[in-house]
C-alpha positions in Angstrom: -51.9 97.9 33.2 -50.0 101.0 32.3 -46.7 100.3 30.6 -42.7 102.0 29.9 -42.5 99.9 27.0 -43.8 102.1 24.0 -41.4 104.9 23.1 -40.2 104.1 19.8 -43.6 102.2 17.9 -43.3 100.9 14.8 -46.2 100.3 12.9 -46.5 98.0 9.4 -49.2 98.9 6.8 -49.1 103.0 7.3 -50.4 103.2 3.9 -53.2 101.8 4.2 -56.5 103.0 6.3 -56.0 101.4 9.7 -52.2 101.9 9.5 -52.8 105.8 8.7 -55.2 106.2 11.4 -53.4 103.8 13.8 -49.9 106.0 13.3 -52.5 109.2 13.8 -53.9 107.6 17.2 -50.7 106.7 18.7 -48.3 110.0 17.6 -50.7 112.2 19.8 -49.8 109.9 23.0 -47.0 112.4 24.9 -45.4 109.0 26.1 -44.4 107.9 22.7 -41.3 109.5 21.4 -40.8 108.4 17.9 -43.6 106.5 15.7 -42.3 105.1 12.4 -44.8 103.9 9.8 -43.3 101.4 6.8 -45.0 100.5 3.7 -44.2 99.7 0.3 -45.2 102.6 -1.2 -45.8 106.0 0.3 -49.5 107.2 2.4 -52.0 109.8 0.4 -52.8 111.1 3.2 -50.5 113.5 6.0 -48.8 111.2 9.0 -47.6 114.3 10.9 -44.9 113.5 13.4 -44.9 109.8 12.1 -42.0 109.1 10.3 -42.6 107.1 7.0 -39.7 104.9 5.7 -40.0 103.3 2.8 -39.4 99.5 2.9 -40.6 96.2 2.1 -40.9 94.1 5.6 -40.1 90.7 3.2 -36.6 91.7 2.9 -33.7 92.0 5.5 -34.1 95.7 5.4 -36.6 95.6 8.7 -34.3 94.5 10.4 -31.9 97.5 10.4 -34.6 99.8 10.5 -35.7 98.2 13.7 -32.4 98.4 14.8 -31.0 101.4 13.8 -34.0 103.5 15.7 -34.6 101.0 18.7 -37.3 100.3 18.3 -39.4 98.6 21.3 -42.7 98.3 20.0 -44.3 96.4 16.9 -47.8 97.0 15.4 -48.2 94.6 12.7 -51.4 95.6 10.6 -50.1 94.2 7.3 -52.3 91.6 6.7 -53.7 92.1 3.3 -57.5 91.1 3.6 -58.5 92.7 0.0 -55.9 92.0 -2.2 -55.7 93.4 -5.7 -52.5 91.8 -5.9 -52.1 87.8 -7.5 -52.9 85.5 -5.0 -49.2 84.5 -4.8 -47.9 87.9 -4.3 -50.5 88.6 -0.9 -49.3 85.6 0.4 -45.6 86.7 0.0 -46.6 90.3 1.7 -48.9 88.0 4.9 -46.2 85.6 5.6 -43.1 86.1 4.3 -43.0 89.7 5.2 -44.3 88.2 9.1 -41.2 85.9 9.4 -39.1 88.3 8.0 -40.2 91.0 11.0 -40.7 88.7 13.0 -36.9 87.0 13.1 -35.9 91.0 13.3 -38.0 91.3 16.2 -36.2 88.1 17.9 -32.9 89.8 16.8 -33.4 92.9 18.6 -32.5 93.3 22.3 -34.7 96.6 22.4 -38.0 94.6 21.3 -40.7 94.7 24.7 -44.2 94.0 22.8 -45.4 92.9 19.8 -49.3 93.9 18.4 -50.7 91.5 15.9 -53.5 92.5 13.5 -55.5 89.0 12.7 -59.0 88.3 12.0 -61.9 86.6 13.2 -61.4 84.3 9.7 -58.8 82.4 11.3 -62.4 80.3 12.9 -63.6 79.5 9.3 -67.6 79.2 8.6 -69.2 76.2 8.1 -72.4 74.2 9.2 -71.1 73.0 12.0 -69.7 75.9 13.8 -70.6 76.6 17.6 -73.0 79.0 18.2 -70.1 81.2 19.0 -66.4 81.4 18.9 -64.5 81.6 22.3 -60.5 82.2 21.9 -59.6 78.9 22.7 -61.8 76.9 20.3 -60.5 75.5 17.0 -62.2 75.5 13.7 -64.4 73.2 12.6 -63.3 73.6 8.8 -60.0 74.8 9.0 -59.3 78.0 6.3 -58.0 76.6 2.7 -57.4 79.5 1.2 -57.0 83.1 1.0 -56.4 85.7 3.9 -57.8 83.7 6.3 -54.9 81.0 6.3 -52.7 83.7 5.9 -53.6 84.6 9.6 -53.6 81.1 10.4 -49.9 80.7 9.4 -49.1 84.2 10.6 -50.5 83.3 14.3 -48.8 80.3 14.1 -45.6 81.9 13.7 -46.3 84.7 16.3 -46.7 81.5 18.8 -43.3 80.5 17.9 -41.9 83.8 18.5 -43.7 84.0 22.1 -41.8 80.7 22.9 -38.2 82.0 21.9 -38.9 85.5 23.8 -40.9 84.3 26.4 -39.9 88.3 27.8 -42.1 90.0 25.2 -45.6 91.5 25.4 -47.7 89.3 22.8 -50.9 91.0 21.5 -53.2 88.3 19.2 -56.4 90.4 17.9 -58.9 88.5 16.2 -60.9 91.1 14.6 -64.4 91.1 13.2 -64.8 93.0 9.6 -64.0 96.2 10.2 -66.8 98.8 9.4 -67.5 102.6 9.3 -66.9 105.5 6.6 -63.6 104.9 6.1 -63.9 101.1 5.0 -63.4 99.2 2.1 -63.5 95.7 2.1 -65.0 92.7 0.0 -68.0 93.0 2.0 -68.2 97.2 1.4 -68.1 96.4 -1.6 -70.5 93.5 -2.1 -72.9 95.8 -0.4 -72.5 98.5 -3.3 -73.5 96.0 -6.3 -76.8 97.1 -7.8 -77.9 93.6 -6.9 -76.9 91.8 -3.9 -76.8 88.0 -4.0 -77.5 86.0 -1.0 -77.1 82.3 -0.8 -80.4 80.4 -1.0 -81.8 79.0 1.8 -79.2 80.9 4.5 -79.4 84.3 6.7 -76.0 84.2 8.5 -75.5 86.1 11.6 -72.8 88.8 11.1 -70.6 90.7 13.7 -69.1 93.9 12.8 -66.8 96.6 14.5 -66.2 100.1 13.9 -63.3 101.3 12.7 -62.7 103.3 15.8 -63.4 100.9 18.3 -60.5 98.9 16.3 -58.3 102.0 16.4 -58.8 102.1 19.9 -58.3 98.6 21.1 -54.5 99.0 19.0 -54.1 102.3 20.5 -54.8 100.6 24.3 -52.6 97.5 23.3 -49.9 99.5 22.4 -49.8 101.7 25.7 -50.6 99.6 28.0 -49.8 95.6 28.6 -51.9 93.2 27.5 -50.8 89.8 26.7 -53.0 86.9 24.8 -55.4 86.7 22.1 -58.5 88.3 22.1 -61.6 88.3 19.6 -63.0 92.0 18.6 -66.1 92.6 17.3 -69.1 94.9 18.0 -71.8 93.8 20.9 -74.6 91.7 18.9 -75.4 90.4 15.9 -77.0 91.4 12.3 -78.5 88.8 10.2 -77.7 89.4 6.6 -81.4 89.8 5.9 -81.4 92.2 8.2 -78.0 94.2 6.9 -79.6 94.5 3.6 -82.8 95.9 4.6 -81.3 98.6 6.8 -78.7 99.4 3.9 -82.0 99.7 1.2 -80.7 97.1 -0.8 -82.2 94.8 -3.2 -81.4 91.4 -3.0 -81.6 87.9 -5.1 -81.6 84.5 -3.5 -79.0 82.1 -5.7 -78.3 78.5 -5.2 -74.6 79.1 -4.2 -72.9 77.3 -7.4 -74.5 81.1 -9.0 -72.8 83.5 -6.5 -69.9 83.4 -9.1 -72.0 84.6 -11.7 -73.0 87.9 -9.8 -69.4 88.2 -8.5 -68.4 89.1 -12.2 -71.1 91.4 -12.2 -69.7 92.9 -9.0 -66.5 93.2 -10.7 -67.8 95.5 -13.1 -70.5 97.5 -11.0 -68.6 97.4 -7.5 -64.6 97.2 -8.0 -65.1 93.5 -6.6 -61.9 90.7 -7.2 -64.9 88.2 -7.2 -66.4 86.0 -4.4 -63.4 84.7 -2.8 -64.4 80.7 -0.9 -63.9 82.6 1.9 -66.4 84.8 1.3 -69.2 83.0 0.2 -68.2 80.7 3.3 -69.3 83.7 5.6 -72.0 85.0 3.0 -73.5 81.6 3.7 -72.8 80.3 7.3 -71.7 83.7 8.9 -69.7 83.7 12.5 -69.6 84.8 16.1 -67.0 85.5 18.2 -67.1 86.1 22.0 -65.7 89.0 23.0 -65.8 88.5 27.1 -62.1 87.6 27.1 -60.8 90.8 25.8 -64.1 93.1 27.8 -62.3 91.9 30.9 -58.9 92.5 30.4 -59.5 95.8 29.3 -62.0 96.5 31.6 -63.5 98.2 28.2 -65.7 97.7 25.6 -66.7 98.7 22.5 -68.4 102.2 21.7 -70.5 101.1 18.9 -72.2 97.3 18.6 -72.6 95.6 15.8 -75.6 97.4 14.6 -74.3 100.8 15.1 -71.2 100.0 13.4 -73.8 98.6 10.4 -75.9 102.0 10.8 -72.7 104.5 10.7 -71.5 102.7 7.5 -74.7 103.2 6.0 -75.0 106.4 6.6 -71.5 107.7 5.4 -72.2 105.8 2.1 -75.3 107.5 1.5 -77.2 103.9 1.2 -80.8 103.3 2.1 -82.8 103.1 -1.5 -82.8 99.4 -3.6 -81.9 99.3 -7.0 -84.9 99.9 -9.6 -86.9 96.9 -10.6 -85.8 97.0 -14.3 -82.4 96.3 -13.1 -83.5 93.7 -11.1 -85.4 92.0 -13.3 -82.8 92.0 -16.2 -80.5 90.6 -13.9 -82.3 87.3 -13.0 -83.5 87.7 -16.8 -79.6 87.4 -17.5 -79.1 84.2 -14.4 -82.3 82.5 -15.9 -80.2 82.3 -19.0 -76.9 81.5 -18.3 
């Protein structure tokens, strides 16, 4: 349903891909008056009309930015999924820096709707998972670790936020990884070492969505109402089997206590931080999500399914040929050993 609420967006992240693209999207929309963009540290690439302030969402300072320039309308895309950062630091910048915009949200009497950026993670992996995901079910195995209880805690506090301004516009998206030519993730990344590890004995189903489909579902979410939570992914489903053979890769099967061994490797080959639990969680149990919730709401679905999204990736990398066999075999030469 159309809404009045978005003239003055503000969107968390800018610097990185989605909040770049995201700032892009929503500046060319002629009912949007002003879109600011804060990060840390400033884009590489042009925002246009956007403008960027400088500022660090885990101090006060949001809160007079948000102030000073009205602003009605949060996109929160600052979840950091690939950190580079010490573990203790991408906490500080997932929750801290979420209650700290989140209390300036409460604060401000111009605030009408709030878009959340979380992930599909929040549902864990594990043996005993449904079949598939719907909004309303609760991991099995909650998250321990990592980004993924980051968006745990950060839902949880979105929740309390929705109770003490029961007049805002709430937007939860669950998204699956993110994939296209633009992307670069743990899993991009894992699919760039010369090798590729998979977890013996498992072929996880995977759900991807594009890049753009994700730019557009925060683009409609942002214009228009749409309260709740909502899973996003890509129609269908990719074994990983099946991911690596369309993506010419070679592959080696390793009892998953060895997974660590290739994720140094991957350190040095691929610009991997290692196998995170996470990770080798999804590497080995994979997840669905059901996406019917969010289809009906927006009376819209994807462009691309999960395969396409797989497909366009692959193409813009320029993937498609395995690694030579002399690299293969010095590699389980080197596991053998160890």
């Amino acid at each position: 349903m159309p809404s009045a609420a978005a003239r003055v967006v503000l969107v968390t992240g800018v610097s990185r891909f989605l909040g770049a693209r995201v700032a892009n999207t929503l500046q060319a929309d002629p009912g949007i008056e002003r879109v600011i963009g804060v990060d840390t540290v400033p884009p590489a690439t042009p925002l246009g009309r956007t403008e960027f302030v400088r500022v660090d969402i885990r101090t006060p300072s949001i809160a007079k930015v948000i102030s000073s320039a009205g602003v009605d309308t949060v996109v929160h895309l600052n979840l950091v999924t690939a950190p580079s950062a010490p573990r203790s630091k991408v906490k500080e910048f997932n929750v801290i820096g979420t209650m700290q915009l989140l209390a300036a949200c409460q604060r401000s009497p111009d605030m009408r709707k709030l878009v959340v950026r979380s992930s599909a993670a929040v549902y864990g992996s594990s043996p005993m998972d449904p079949a598939v995901f719907t909004e309303g079910d609760e991991p099995v195995e909650a998250p321990a670790s990592g980004y993924a209880k980051d968006a745990v805690e950060v839902e949880g506090y979105v929740r309390g936020l929705r109770r003490r301004r029961s007049d805002l516009t709430v937007s939860v998206l669950r998204f699956a990884n993110f994939l296209g030519p633009g992307v670069d993730s743990p899993f991009t990344r894992y699919l760039r070492m010369p090798v590729v590890p998979t977890v013996l004995g498992f072929d996880p189903r995977l759900q991807f969505l594009h890049e753009d489909d994700g730019i557009e579902v925060l683009r409609r979410t942002t214009v228009e109402d749409h309260p709740g939570t909502y899973n996003v992914a890509g129609d269908g489903v990719l074994l990983l089997s099946q991911a690596l053979r369309r993506a010419g890769r070679s592959s080696v099967p390793l009892p998953g206590p060895s997974i660590s061994v290739m994720g140094d490797a991957g350190r040095r080959f691929a610009g991997m931080t290692g196998f995170s639990p996470a990770l080798q969680r999804w590497l080995t149990y994979g997840r669905v999500v059901d996406t019917a919730r969010l289809v009906a709401e927006l009376s819209w679905r994807p462009k691309y399914t999960t395969e396409a999204a797989f497909a366009d990736f692959v193409s813009g990398e320029g993937l498609g040929r395995g690694a030579p066999l002399h690299l293969i075999d010095r590699l389980a030469a080197a596991l053998h050993r160890g």
